[in-house]
C-alpha positions in Angstrom: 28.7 14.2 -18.5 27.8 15.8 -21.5 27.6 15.0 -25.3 27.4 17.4 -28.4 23.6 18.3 -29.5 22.1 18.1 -25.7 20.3 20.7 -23.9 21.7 21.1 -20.4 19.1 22.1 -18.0 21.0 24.7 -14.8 19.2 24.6 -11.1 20.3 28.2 -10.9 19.3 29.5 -7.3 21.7 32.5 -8.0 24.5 32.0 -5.6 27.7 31.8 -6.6 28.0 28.1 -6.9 25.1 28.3 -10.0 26.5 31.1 -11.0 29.8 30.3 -12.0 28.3 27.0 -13.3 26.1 28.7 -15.8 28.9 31.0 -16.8 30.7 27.9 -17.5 28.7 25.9 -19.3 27.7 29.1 -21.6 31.1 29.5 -22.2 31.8 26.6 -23.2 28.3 25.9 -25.2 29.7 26.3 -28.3 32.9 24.3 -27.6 31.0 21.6 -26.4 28.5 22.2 -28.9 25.6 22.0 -26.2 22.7 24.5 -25.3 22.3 25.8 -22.1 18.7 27.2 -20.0 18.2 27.3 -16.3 15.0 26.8 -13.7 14.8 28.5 -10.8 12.6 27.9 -7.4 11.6 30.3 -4.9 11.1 28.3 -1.9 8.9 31.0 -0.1 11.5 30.7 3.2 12.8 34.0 3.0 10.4 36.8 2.2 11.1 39.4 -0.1 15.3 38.3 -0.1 14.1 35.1 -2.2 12.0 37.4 -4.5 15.4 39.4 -5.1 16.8 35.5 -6.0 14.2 35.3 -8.6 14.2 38.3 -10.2 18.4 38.5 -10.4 18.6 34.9 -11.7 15.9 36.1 -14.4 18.1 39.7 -15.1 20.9 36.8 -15.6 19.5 34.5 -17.8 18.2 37.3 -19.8 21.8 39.0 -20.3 23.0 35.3 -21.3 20.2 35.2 -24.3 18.7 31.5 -22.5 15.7 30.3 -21.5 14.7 30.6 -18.2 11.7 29.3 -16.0 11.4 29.7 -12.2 8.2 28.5 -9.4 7.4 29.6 -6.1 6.5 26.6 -3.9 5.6 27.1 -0.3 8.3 24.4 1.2 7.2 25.5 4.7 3.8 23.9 4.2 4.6 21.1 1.9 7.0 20.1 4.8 4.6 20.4 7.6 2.2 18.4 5.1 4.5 15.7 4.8 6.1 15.6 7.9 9.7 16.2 6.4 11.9 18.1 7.8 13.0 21.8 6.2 15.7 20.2 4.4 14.2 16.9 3.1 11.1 18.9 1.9 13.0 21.9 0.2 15.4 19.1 -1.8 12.0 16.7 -2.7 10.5 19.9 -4.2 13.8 21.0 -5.6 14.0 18.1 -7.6 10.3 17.5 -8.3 10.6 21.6 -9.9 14.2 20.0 -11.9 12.2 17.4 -14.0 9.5 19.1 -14.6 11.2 21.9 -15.8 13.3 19.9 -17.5 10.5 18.7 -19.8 9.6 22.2 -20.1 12.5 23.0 -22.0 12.9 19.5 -23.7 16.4 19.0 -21.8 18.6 16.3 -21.9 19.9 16.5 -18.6 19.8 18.7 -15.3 23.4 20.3 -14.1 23.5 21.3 -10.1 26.3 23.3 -8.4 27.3 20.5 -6.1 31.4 21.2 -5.2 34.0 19.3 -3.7 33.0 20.8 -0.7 29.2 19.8 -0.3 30.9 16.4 -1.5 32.9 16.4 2.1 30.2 17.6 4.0 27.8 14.9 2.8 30.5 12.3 3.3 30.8 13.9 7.0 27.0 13.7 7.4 26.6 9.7 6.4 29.9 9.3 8.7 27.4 10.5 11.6 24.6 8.4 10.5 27.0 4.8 10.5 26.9 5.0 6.7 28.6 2.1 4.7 31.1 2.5 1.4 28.1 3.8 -1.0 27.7 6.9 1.8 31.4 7.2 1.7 31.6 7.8 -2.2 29.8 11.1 -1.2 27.9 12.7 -3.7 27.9 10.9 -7.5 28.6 13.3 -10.2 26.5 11.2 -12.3 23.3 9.8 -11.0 20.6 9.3 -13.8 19.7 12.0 -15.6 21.8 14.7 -13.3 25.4 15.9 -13.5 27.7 18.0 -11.5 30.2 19.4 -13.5 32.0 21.2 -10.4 31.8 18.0 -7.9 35.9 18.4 -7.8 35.8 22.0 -7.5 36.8 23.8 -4.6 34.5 26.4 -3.3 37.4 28.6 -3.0 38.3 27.6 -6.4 34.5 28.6 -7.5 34.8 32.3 -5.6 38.0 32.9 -6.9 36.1 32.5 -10.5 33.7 34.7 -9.9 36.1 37.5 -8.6 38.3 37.1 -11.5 35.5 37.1 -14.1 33.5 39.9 -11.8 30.6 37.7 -11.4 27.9 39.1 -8.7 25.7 36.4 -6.9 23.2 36.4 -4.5 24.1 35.4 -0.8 21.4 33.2 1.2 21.7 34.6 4.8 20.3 31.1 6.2 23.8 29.4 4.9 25.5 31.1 8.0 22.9 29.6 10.2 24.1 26.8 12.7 20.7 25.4 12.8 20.9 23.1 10.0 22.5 20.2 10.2 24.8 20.5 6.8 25.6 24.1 8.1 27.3 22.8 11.2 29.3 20.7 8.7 30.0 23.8 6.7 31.1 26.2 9.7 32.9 24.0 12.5 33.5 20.8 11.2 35.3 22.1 7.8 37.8 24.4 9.0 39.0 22.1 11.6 39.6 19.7 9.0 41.3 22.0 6.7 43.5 23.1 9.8 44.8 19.5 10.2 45.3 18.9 6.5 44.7 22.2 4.0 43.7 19.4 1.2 41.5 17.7 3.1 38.4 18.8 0.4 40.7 17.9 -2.7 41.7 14.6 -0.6 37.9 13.7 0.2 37.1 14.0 -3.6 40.0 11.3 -4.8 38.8 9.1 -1.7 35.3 9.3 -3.3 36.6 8.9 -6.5 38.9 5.6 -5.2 35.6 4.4 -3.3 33.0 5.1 -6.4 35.4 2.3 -8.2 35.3 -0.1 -5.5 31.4 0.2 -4.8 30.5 -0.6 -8.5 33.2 -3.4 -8.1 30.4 -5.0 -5.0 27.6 -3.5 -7.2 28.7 -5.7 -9.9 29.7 -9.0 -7.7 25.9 -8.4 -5.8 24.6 -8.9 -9.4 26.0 -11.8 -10.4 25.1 -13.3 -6.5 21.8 -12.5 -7.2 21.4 -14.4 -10.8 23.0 -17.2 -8.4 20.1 -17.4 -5.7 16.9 -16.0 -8.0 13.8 -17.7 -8.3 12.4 -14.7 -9.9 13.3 -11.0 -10.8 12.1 -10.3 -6.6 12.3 -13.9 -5.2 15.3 -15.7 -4.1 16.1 -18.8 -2.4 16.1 -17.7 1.1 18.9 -20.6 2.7 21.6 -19.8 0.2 20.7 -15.9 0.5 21.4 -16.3 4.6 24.5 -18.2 3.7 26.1 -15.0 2.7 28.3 -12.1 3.9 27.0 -9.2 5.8 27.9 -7.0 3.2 26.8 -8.8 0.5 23.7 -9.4 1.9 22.8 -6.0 2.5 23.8 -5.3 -0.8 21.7 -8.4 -2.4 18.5 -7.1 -0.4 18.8 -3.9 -1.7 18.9 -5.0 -5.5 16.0 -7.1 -5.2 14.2 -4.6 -3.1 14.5 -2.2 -6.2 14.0 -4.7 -9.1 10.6 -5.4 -7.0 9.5 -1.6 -6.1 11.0 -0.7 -10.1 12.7 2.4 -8.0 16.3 2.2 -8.8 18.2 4.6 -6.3 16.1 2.8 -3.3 18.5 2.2 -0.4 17.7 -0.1 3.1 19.1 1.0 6.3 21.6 -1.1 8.3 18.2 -1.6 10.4 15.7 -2.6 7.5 18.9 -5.1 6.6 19.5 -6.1 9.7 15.6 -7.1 10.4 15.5 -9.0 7.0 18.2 -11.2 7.9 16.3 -12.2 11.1 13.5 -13.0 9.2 15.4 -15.2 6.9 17.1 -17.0 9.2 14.3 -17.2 11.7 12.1 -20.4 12.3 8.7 -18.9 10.9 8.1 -20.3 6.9 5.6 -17.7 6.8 6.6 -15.0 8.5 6.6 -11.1 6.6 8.4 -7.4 7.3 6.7 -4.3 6.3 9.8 -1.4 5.3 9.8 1.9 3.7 8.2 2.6 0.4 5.6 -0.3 1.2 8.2 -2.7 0.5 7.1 -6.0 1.8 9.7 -9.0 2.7 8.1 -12.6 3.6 9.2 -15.8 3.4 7.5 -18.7 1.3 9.2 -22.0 3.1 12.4 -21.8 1.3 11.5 -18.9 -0.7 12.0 -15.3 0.4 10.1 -12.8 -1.4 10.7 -8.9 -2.5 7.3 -7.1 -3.1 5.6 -4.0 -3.5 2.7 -4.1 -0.6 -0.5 -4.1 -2.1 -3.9 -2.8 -0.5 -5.6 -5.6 0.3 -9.2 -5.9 -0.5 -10.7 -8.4 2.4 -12.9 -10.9 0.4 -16.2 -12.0 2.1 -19.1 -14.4 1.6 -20.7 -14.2 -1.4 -23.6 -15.4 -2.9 -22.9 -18.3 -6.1 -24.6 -17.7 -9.0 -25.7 -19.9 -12.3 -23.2 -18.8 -14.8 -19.8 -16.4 -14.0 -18.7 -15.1 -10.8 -16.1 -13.5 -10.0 -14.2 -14.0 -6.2 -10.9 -12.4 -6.5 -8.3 -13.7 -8.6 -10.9 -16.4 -9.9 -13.8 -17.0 -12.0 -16.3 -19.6 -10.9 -18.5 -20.8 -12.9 -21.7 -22.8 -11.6 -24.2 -25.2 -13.4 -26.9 -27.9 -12.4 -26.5 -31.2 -14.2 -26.5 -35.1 -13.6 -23.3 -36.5 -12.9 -21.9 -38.5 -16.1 -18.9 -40.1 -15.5 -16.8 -37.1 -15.3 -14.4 -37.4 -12.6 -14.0 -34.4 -9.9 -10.6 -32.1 -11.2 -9.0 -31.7 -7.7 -7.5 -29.1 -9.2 -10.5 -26.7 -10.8 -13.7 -28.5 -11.0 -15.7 -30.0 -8.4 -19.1 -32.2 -8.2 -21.5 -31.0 -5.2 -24.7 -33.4 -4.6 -27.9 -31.1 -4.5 -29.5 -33.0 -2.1 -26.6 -32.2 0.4 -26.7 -28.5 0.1 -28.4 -27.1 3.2 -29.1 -23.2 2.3 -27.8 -21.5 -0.7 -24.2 -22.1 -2.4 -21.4 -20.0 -1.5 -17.7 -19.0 -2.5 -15.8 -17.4 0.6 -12.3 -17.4 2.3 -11.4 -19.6 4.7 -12.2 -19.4 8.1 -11.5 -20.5 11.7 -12.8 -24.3 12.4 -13.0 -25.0 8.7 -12.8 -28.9 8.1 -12.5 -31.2 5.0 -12.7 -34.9 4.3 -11.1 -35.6 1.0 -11.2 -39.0 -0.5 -8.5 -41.5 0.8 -7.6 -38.9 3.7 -8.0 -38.3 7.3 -10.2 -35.8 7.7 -8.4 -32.7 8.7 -8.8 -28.7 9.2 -7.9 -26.6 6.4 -5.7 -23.9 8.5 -3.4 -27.4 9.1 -4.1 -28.6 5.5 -2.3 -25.7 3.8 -0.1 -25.4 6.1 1.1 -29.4 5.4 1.2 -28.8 1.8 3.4 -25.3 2.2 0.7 -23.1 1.0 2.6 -19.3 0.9 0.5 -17.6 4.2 -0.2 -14.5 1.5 -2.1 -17.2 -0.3 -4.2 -19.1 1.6 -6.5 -15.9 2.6 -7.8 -15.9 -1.1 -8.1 -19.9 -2.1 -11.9 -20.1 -3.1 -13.9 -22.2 -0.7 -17.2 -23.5 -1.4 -19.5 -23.8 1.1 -23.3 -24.1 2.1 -24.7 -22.6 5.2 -23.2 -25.3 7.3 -19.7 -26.5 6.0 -17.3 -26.8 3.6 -18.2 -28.4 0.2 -15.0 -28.0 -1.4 -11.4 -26.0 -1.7 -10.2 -25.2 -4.8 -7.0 -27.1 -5.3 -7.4 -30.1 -3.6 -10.8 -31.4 -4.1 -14.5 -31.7 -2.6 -15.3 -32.9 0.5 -16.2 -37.2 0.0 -19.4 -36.3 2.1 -21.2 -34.2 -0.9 -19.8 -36.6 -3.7 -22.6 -37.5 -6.3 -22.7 -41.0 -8.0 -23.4 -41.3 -11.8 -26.7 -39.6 -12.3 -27.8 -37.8 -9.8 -28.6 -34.3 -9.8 -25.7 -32.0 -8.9 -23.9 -28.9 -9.0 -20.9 -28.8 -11.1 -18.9 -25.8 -9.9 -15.5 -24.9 -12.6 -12.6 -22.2 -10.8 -10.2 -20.4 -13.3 -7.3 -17.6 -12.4 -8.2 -14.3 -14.0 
């Protein structure tokens, strides 16, 4: 958790859990050759008893000789702003306070009072919520750039501490509460389990422990799947990824769900797995999921693809122009000459006749009754066209098409329609498409 020469960073909310952790660690500072400061953040929940929190944990830090910072955020409305829950909001501004404090104080890591008995309580919680082994590890005393020295600590172990070393701490009244859902946990569900087996906190830490070594074990085989079935960092090969194992599926999904949203502790639901699958193995090459964090699942044919939804900006009709254009991901360029031989580039350049043209010249997407007759085949709509030649369905919405006022004159990719086809000199348009 630590190394000599770091700057430990304490979430101190002044109960007895931070408490005896910052005793601790400044204890042990010198030891450990480490430097210790602490944040603290007034969540604006509990009136004047949180300004008491504030000003003891600044008394503390001051008696310790450390450097201290603290924030008052009003959780209440953030929460209503977001549409979080209490709990969700206080922890997303809890940690949001952590880093940034943390880059206050130049720190090298952040240390929170998690104990062995949060640990069970959480463990308890994802039990209710049909959690697999990664919710059954609990809480990881390592995650990033955040330890938790006193993960295996008893909180009878921590009180005993602070009566021994006459440590006072502040007591939040809400902990008593029923209301909250890890407060039920704390209250009924805990002291039945410690009347059935006293050890039943220090048993739930080794399971964690036992289950943390399994899960990077899965973490680890999930890896070397995935280098298996990749196309791409976010794109695998969808038959061989439905071939697999429940488990490993879910845990596959999840790895190139966070390679493609670059969000490493990202996590999919039995649900959000469950639905992926379906699309997978369903019958529709085309067919896309939208999940949370605007990830976005679709399949390509045999491809299925991980990816950070994008806003997507409609393109229309617009006007072609002598010189550059822009449409999109292209650049069109447009010329008048004579036809000279050159052949037409099915895949970026195209010949139009000007005597053909009726109206202006136009770049636009695709739409419905669209038709083309390239040389040497059967006439045929576009829609059915791409859909023959396995055109992705995220694709074919942005494929240039130029057109007059009537019809189609060409499609970038394939070719121009035979209709608008100049012979050797005669005056036409010679229309060039590049990717940005």
């Amino acid at each position: 958790m630590l190394s000599c020469g770091e700057r430990i960073l304490v979430a101190f909310s002044g109960g007895a859990d931070s408490v005896v952790l910052l005793d601790v660690l400044v204890a042990l500072s010198e030891e450990l050759g480490i430097s210790v400061c602490a944040a603290h953040l007034n969540h604006m929940l509990r009136g004047k008893d949180a300004d008491a929190d504030a000003e003891f944990t600044r008394r503390r830090c001051e008696k310790y000789g450390i450097g201290y910072i603290s924030e008052c955020v009003d959780v209440a409305a953030y929460a209503k702003e977001k549409g979080e829950s209490t709990e969700l909001a206080a922890r997303n501004v809890r940690y949001d306070f952590l880093h940034r404090a943390k880059a206050h104080f130049s720190a090298d890591r952040i240390a929170t009072a998690h104990n062995a008995n949060d640990n069970l309580e959480t463990i308890l919680f994802n039990v209710s919520r049909g959690s697999g082994i990664d919710g059954l590890c609990g809480i990881p005393p390592v995650r990033d750039d955040i330890i938790r020295p006193l993960i295996e600590t008893t909180r009878a172990e921590i009180e005993n501490y602070a009566k021994e070393k006459e440590l006072s701490f502040r007591t939040d009244k809400t902990n008593a509460e029923t209301v909250y859902s890890r407060n039920k946990l704390r209250h009924m569900a805990l002291p039945v389990l410690s009347e059935i087996n006293p050890m039943a906190v220090e048993n739930a830490a080794r399971m964690s422990r036992l289950l943390r070594e399994d899960a990077e074990f899965l973490k680890n085989a999930a890896i070397n799947v995935a280098k298996e079935i990749s196309l791409s960092e976010h794109v695998c090969k969808r038959f061989d990824m439905v071939k697999l194992s429940d488990g490993m599926f879910g845990r596959v999904c999840e790895l190139f769900a966070k390679r493609a949203l670059r969000k490493d502790n990202y996590t999919l639901e039995y649900k959000h797995i469950s639905s992926i699958r379906k699309l997978a193995s369903g019958n529709n090459p085309s067919g896309e999921i939208y999940l949370p964090d605007e990830l976005c699942v679709r399949c390509e044919y045999e491809k299925l693809v991980f990816e950070k939804r994008e806003e997507s900006r409609a393109l229309s009709v617009q006007n072609l122009n002598f010189g550059e254009n822009i449409f999109g991901e292209y650049k069109i360029f447009l010329e008048k000459t004579k036809k000279n031989g050159k052949v037409n580039n099915s895949v970026n350049t195209f010949f139009v006749l000007c005597d053909k043209i009726s109206g202006g010249l136009f770049v636009r997407p695709r739409k419905e009754g669209d038709r083309i007759k390239l040389s040497a085949r059967p006439g045929k709509s576009i829609k059915k066209l791409l859909i023959d030649e396995h055109i992705p369905k995220n694709v074919r919405d942005k494929i240039p098409i130029i057109a007059d006022e009537e019809k189609v004159l060409a499609l970038f990719g394939f070719g121009t329609d035979e209709s608008v086809i100049p012979e050797n000199g005669q005056e036409c348009f010679e229309i060039r498409i590049e990717k940005l």
